[in-house]
Residue frames as a rotation matrix with the C-alpha (Angstrom) as fourth column:
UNK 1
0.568 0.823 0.000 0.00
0.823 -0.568 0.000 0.00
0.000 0.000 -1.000 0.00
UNK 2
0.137 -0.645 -0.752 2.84
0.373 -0.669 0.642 2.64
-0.918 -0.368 0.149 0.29
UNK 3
-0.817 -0.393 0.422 3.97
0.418 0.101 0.903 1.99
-0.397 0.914 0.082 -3.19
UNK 4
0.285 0.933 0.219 -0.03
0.957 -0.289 -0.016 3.09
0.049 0.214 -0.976 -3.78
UNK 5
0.722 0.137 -0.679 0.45
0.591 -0.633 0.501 6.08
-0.361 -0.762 -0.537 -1.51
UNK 6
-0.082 -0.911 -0.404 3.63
0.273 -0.410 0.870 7.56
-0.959 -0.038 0.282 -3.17
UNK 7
-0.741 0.024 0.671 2.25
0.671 0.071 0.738 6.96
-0.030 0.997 -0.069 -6.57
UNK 8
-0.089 0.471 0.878 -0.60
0.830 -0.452 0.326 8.58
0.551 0.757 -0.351 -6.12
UNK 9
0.389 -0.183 -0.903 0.88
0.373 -0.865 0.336 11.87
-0.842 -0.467 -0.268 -4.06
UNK 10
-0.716 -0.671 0.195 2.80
0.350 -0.103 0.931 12.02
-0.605 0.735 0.308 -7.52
UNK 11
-0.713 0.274 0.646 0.03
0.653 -0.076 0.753 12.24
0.255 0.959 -0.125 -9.55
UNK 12
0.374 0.567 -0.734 -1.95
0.841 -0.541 0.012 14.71
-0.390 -0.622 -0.679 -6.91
UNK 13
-0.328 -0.701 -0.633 0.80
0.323 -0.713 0.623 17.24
-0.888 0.000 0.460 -7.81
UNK 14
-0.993 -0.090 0.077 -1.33
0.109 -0.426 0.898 17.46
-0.048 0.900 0.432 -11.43
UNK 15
-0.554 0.762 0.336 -4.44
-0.454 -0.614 0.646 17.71
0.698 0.205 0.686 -10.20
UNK 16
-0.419 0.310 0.853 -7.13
-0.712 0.470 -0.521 16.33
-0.563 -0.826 0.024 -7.84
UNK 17
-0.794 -0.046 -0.606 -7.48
-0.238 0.941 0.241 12.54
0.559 0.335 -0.758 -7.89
UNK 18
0.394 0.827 0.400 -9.89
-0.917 0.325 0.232 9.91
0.062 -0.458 0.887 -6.82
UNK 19
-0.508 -0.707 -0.492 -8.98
-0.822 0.569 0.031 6.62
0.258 0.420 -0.870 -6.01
UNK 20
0.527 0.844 0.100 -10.82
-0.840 0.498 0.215 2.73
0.132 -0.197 0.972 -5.36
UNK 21
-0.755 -0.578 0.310 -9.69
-0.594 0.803 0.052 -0.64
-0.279 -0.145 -0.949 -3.97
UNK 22
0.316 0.945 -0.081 -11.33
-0.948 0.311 -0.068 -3.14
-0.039 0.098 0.994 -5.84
UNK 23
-0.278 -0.474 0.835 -11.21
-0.570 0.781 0.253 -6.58
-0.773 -0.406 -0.488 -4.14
UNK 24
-0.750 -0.292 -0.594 -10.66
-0.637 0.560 0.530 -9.94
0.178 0.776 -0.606 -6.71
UNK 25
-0.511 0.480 -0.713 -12.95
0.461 0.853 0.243 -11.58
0.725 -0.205 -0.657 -4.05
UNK 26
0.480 0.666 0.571 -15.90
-0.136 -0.587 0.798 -10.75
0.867 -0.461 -0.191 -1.44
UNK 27
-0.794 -0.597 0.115 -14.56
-0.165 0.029 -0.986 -9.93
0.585 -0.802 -0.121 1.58
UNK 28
0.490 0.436 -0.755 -15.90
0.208 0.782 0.587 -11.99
0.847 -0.445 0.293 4.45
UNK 29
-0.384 -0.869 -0.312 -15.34
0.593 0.026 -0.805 -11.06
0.707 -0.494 0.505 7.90
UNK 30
-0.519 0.078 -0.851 -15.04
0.564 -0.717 -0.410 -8.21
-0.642 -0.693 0.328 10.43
UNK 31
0.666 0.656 0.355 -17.54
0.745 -0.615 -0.260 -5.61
0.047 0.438 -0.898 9.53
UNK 32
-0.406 -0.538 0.739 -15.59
0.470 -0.816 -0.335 -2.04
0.783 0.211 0.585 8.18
UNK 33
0.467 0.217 -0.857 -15.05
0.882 -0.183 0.434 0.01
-0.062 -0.959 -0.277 11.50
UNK 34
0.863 -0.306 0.402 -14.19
-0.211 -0.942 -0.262 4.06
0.459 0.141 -0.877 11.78
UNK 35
-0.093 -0.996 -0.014 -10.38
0.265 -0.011 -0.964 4.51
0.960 -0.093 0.265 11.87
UNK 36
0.590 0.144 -0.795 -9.37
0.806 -0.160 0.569 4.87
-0.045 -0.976 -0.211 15.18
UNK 37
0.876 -0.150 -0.457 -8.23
-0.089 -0.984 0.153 9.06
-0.473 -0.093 -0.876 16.47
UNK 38
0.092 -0.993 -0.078 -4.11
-0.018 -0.080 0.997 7.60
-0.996 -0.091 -0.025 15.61
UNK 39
0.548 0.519 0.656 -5.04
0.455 0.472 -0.755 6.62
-0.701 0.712 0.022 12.69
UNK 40
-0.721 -0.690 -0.059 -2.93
0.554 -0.626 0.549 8.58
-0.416 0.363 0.834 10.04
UNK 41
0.270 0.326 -0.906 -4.32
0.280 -0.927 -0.250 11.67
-0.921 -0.186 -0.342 8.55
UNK 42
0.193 -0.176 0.965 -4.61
0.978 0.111 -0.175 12.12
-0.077 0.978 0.193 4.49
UNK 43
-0.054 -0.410 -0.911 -2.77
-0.017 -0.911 0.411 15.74
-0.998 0.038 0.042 4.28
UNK 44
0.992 0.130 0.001 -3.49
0.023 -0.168 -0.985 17.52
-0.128 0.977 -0.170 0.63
UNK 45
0.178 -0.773 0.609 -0.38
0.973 0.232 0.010 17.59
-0.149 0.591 0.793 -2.16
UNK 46
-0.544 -0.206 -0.813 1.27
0.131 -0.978 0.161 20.57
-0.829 -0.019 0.559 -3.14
UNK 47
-0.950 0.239 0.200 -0.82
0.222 0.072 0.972 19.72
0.218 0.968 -0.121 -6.36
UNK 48
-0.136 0.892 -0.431 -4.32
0.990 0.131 -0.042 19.77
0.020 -0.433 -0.901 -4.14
UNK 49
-0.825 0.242 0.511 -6.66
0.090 -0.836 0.541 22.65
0.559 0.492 0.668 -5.47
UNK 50
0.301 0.946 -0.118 -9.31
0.616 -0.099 0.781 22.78
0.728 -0.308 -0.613 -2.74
């Protein structure tokens, strides 16, 4: 997921992005839970126009 995360701060710098994880298979499991407070913290690019 870094390698994600670097790639697309790179391509922020040209404009505002969107991005999606799509899974090969259905995830099964723990139900999706709000990040906890430590959580990291998506900070805009120097490219980020809002």
């Amino acid at each position: 997921m870094g390698h994600l995360e670097g790639l697309l701060e790179r391509l922020g710098k040209h404009g505002e992005i969107n991005s999606h994880v799509v899974l090969s298979t259905q995830f099964e499991g723990r139900p999706v839970a709000e990040p906890r407070p430590e959580a990291r913290r998506v900070t805009p690019s120097e490219g980020c126009s809002r």
